[in-house]
C-alpha positions as CSV (number, residue, x, y, z in Angstrom):
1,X,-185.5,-43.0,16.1
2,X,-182.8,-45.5,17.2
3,X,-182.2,-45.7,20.7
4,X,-177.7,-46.0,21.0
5,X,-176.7,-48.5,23.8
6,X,-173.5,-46.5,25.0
7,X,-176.4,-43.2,25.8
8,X,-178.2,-45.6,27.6
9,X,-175.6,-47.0,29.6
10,X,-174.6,-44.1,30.6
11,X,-177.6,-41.8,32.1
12,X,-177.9,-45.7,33.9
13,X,-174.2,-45.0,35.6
14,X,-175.5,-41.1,36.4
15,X,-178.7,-42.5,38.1
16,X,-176.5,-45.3,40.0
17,X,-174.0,-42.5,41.1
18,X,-176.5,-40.2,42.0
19,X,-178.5,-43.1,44.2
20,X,-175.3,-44.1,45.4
21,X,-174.2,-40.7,46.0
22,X,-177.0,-40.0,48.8
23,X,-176.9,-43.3,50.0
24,X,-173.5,-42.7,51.4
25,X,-173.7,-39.2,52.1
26,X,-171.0,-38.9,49.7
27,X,-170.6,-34.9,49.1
28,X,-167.7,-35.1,47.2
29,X,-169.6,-37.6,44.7
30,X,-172.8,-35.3,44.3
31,X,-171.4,-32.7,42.9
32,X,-169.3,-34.6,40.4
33,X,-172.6,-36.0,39.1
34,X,-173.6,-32.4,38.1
35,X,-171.4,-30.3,35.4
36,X,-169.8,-27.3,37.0
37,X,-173.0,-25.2,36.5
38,X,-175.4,-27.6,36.8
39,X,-178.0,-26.9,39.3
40,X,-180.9,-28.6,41.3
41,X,-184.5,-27.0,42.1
42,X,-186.5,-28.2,45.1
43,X,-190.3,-27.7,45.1
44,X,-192.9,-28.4,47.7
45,X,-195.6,-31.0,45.9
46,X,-198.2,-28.9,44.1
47,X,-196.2,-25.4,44.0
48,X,-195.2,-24.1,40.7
49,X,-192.0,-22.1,42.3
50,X,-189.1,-23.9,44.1
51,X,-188.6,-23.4,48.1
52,X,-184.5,-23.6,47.5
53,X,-182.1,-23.6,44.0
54,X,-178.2,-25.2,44.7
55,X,-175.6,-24.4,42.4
56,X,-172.0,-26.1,41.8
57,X,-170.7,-26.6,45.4
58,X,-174.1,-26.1,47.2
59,X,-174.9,-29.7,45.9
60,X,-172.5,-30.8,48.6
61,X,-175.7,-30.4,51.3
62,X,-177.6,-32.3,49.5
63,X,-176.5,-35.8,50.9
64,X,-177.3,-34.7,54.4
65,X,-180.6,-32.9,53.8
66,X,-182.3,-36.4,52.3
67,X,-181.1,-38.8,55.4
């Protein structure tokens, strides 16, 4: 299986955008990490079902909820 640089690169610029994203408390940058419909579970450690679910624009919160 060969591994292709550009993929690489890439999910590496989503993770950085992501970190950089909460760091800043940057709304408007978290939910242009996710596609329109992308969507982010939350669990408690060791439960099998997620506490909350944010969709599209619900990302927003997420910034201010991890300070």
């Amino acid at each position: 299986m060969s591994t292709n640089t550009d993929d690489i690169t890439a999910l590496n610029q989503l993770a950085y955008r992501y970190a950089h994203a909460i760091d800043t408390t940057d709304e408007a940058l978290i939910v242009q990490v996710f596609t329109p419909d992308g969507r982010m579970r939350v669990y408690h450690p060791g439960e099998d079902e997620p506490f909350a679910e944010l969709v599209g624009p619900e990302l927003a919160s997420v910034p201010r909820t991890m300070r």
